[in-house]
Structures are given as C-alpha cells and as structure tokens.
N, C-alpha and C positions, 0 to 999 in steps of 0.2 A: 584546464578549462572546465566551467561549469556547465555539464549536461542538464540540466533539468526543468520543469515546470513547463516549459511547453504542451500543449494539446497535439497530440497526433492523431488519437481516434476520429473518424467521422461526428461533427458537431450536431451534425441536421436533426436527430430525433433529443433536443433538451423541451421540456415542458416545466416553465417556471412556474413556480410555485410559490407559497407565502411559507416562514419556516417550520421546519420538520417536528413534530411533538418529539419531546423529550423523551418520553420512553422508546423511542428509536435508536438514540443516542448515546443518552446517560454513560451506559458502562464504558462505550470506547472515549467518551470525554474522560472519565475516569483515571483512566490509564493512560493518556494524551497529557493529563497536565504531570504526571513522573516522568515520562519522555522529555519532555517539553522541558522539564526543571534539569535534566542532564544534558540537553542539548544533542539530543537525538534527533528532535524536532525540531525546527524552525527558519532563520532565514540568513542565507551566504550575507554577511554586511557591504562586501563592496558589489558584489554585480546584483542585490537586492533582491535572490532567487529564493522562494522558499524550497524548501524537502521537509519530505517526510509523510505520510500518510497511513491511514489506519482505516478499517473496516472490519463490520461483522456480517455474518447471516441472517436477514431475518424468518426468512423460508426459501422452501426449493419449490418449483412447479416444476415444470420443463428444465427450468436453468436457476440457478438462485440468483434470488434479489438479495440483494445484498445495500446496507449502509454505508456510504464511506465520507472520508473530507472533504470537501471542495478544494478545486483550484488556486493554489495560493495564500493559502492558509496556514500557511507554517511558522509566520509572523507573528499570529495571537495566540498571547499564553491561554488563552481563554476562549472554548467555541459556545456557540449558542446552537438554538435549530436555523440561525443563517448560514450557516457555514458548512453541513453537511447536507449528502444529497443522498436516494436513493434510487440505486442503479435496479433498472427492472424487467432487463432483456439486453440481448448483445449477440453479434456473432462477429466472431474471435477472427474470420479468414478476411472479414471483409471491413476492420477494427471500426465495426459501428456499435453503439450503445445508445440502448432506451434508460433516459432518468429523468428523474422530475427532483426539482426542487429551488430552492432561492438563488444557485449559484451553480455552475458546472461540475460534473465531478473533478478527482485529482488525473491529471496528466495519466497517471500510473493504474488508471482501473481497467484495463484489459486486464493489465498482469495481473489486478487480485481476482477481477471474473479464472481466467486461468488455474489459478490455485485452487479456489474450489469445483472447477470442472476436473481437473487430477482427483481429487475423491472426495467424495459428501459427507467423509468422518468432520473434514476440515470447518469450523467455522467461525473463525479469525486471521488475518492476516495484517501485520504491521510494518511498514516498511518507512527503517530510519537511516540516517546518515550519520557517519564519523570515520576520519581518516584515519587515526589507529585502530578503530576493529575492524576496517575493510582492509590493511595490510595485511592487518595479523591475519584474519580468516584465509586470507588466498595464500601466505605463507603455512597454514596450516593445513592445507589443500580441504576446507571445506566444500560442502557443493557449489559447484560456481557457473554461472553463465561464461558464455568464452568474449573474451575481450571487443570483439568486431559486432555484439549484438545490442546498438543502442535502447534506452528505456523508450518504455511505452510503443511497442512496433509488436508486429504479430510474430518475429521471431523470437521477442523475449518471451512471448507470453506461448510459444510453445518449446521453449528450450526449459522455460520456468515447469512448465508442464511434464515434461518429460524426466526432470529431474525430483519433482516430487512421486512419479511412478506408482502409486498408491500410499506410500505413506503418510501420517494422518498426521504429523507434528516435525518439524526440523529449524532448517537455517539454512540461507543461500546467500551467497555474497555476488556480487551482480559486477562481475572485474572489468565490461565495459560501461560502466554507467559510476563514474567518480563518487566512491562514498556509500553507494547505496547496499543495504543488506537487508533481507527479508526473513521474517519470521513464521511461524504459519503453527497453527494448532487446534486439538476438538474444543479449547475456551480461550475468550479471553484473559484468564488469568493466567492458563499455561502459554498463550504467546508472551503474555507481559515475562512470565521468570525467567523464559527463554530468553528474551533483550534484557532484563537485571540480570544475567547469566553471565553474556558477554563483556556485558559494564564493568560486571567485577571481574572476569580474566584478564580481560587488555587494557582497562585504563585504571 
C-alpha cells in the first residue's frame, strides 16, 4: 500500500502567492531533473501518487525558512516557480507551518523543517523513493525510522530528528513509509552524491 502525498500538517497558515523567483529555486530544480531522470522522483502509475521532494535553506532567523516542492508535484519532469513554496515558520509539536506560495508545500515538510532544526550545518535535504534502495538500506541496517512511524506526523519528524543528533550530512531510510529514504547535507551537491551514491550501490 501506497503511503504518501497526503497533507497532514495544519493547512490554516498557506498564503498564496503568484510564483516563486527563480533564484530561490534554480539549484534544487537542478538536481530534481537527475532524480527525476532515475525515477527517484515522480509519480506511482496506478494509484497516481506522486513522491519525492527536495528542499534547501534560504536563511535561519529563529527557525529556517526553507524552499521546498509543492504538493504533488512529482509528476513533472520539469518545475517552474509554480511549483515550489517557501516554508517560513512552523512548530513541529503542533504540525502547523507558515508558507506562502502558488501551491501548498510537500506532504513531507515537517520532516525537512526537522532535519534542519537537528543542526544548522544542514542545508539540503531530499527525499526520494525506490523499492530496491529502501530494502537494501534497512537490510543494511542504515539509520532508519521504526516501522510504526507514519510520513509526515510529528513522530517522524522527531524520530528523524533524533537520528540525525547533530550530524551535518547522512541517509535514513524511513521502514514505515513504503519506499521513502532521505538524504540531508551542508550543499546541495553533497545531498545530490549522496542519492548518486545509493543509485549506483543497489540498482
């Protein structure tokens, strides 16, 4: 059964907006369309769900704002500034999020809110899907979330939290949430080698 894509955070604080400048975006588009071409990204054919999501830093104040996908967007090989939002406050116990943009954020932005409140080295995080590198990794007892923690709820995003413990770059494979494995790093290039890392061990 396909876990994904549903909204579980609190919806109430979205403020639409017209699309995102490009220089917000560019680099994680970037590296979205090599995901995307390996089918780390995109969309289940028969229950029509997309996965997969990506986000960076743009600053910290209090909490970092953060870039990421929108909702459902895993379908196009190709994002514009319709398609991604930016997250610009949240609190994690009560899974509400402040964003503005042309579309909702991804299902999944507690969790990357969480990875950058684990440490402010962090700033990227991509989270793709594929059934042979989620076997492999939990066969190879990578970090992992425990089975009983569905995506997007405030216990992924403080089990995610706990398992990054201060380090600045890894891999977690998320064993209740079918398929999903995160990546996390101080650039977006070092999250991208990380997932070209796994591509070429397990498939």
């Amino acid at each position: 059964m396909i876990d994904d894509g549903v909204i579980k955070y609190d919806r109430t604080n979205f403020t639409q907006s017209g699309p995102l400048d490009p220089a917000l975006w560019e680099e994680i588009e970037s590296w979205r369309k090599k995901l995307f071409k390996l089918n780390l990204i995109g969309e289940y054919p028969t229950e029509k769900v997309g996965f997969g999501n990506m986000s960076k830093i743009i600053r910290w104040n209090d909490q970092a704002e953060f870039i990421i996908t929108g909702t459902q967007t895993g379908k196009y090989e190709n994002l514009t500034g319709e398609h991604y939002t930016l997250v610009n406050g949240y609190d994690l116990e009560a899974m509400k999020l402040k964003q503005v943009g042309p579309l909702e954020a991804s299902s999944e932005a507690l969790t990357h809110a969480a990875v950058y409140e684990a440490n402010r080295d962090i700033t990227a995080v991509f989270h793709i899907h594929n059934t042979t590198i989620w076997e492999r990794m939990i066969e190879e007892n990578y970090d992992a979330t425990p089975k009983d923690v569905p995506y997007g709820t405030i216990e992924m995003a403080n089990c995610v939290g706990q398992l990054i413990a201060g380090k600045s770059s890894g891999l977690i494979v998320m064993k209740g949430h079918q398929d999903g494995v995160i990546a996390y790093s101080k650039s977006m290039d070092q999250c991208g080698k990380l997932i070209l890392e796994l591509a070429d061990k397990f498939l």
